[in-house]
PAZAPA-4460 file (N, C-alpha, C; in steps of 0.05 Angstrom, whole numbers, plus 32768, in hexadecimal, padded with zeros to 4 digits):
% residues 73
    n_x    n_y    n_z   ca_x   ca_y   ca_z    c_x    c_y    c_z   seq   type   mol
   7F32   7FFA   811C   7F35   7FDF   8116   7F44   7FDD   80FB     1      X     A
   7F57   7FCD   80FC   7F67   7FCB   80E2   7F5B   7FB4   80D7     2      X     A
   7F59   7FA7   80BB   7F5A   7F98   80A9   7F6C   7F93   809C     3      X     A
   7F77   7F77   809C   7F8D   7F71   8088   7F84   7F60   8077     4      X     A
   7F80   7F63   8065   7F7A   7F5A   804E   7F91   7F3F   8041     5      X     A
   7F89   7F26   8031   7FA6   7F1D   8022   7F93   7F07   8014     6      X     A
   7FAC   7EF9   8004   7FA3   7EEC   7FE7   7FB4   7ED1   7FF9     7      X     A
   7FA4   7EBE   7FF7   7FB5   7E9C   8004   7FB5   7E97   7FE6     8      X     A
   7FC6   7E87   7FE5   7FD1   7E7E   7FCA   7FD2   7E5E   7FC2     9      X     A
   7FC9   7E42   7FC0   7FCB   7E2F   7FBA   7FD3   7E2A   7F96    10      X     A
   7FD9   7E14   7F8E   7FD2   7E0A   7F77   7FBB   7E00   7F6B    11      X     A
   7FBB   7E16   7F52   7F9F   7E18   7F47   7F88   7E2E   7F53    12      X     A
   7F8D   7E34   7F63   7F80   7E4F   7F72   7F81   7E66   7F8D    13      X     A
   7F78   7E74   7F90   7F76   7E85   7FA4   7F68   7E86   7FBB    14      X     A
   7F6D   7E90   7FC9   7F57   7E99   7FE0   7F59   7EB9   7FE9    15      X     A
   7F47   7EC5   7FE9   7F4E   7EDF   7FF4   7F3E   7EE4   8011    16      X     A
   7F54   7EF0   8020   7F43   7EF0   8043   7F47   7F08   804B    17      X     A
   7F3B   7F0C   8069   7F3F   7F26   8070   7F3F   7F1B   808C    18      X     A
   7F4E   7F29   8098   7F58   7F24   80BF   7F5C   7F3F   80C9    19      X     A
   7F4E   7F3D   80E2   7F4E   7F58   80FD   7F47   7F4E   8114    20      X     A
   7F5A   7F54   8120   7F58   7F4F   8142   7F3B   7F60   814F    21      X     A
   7F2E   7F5A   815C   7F1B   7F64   816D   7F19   7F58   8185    22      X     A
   7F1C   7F65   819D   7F11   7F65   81BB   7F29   7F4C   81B7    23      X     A
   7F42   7F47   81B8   7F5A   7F35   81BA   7F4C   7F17   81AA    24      X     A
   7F33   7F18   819E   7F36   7F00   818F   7F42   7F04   8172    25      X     A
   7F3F   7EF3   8164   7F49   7EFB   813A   7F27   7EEB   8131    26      X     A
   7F29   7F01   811F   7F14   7EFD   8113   7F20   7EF4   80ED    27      X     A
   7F1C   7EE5   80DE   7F1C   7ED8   80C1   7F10   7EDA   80B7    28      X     A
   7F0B   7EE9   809C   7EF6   7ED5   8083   7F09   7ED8   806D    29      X     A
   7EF8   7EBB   805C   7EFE   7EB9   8040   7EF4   7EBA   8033    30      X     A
   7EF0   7EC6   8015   7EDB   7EBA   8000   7EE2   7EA3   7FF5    31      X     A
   7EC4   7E97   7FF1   7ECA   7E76   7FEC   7EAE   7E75   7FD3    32      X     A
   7EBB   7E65   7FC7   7E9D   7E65   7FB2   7E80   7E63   7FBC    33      X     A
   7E7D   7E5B   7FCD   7E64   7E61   7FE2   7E5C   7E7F   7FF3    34      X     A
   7E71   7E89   7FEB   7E6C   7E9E   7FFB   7E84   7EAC   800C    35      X     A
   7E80   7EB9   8024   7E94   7EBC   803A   7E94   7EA4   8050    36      X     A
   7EA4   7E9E   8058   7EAE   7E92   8070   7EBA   7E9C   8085    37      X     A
   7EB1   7E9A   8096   7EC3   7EAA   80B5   7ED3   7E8F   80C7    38      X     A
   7EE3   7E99   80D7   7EEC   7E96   80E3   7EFB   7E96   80FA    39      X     A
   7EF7   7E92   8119   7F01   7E9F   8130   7F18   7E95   813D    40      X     A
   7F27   7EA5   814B   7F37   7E9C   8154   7F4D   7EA6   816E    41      X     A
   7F5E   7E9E   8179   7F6D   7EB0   818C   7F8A   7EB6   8182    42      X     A
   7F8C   7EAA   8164   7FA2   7EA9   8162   7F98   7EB0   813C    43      X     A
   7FAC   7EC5   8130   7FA8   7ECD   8115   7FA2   7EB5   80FA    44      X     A
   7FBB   7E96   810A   7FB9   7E81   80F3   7F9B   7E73   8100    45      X     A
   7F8F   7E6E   8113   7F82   7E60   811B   7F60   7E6E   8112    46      X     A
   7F65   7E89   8109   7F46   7E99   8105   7F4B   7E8D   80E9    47      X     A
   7F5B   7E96   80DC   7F6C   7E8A   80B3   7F5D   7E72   80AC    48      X     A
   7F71   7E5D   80BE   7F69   7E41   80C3   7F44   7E3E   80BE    49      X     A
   7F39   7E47   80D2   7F1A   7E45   80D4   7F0E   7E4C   80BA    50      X     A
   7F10   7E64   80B3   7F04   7E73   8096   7F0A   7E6C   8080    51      X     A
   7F2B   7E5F   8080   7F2B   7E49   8062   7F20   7E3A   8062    52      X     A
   7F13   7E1F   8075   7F0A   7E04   807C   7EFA   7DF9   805D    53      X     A
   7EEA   7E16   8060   7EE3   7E06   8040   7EED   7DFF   802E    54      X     A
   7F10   7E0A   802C   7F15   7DF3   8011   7F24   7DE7   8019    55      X     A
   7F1B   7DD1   802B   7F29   7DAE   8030   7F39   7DA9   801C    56      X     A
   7F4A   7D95   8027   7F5E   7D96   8016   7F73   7D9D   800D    57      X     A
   7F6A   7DC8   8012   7F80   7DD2   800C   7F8D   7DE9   8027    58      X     A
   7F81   7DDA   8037   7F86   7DF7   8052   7FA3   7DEF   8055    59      X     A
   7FAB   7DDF   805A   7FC7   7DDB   8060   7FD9   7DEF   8046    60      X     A
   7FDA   7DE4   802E   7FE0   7DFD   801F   7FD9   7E15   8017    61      X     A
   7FBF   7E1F   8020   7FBA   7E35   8021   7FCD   7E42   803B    62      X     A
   7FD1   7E3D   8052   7FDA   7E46   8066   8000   7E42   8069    63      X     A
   8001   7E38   8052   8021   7E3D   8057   801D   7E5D   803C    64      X     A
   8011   7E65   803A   801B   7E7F   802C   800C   7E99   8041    65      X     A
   8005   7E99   8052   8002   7EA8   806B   801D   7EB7   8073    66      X     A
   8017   7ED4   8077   8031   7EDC   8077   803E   7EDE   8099    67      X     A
   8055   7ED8   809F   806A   7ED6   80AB   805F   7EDC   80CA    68      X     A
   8057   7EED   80C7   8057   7F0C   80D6   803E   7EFD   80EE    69      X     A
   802C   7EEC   80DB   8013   7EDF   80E7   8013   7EC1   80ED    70      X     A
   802C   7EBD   80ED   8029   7E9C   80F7   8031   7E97   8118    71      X     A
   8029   7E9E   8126   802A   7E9C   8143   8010   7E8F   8153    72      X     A
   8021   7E81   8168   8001   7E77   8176   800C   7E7D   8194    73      X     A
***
């Protein structure tokens, strides 16, 4: 199982997540001042999507710094 690791980037702060495919779903988390957050999905932006949720507001800009490679649905 691979782990990819990365840093989402907004104004004024970070997010750091981690993503791996298992059994063809994507699996997400983020640390969030609460803790971890997960996230599932069939698609790499859609597990992302889930595991940022907690910082409303900023998922839309957190998710345009997602790299390239992972924006497919």
């Amino acid at each position: 199982m691979i782990v990819r690791t990365m840093r989402l980037v907004c104004s004024g702060f970070w997010a750091d997540v981690r993503l791996t495919e298992l059994h063809g779903r994507w699996v997400a988390s983020a640390d969030t001042p609460d803790g971890p957050s997960l996230g599932l999905g069939w698609f790499p932006v859609d597990a992302l999507e889930d595991a940022i949720e907690p910082f409303d507001g900023f998922v839309e800009e957190l998710m345009t710094t997602v790299p390239e490679d992972l924006r497919w649905r």
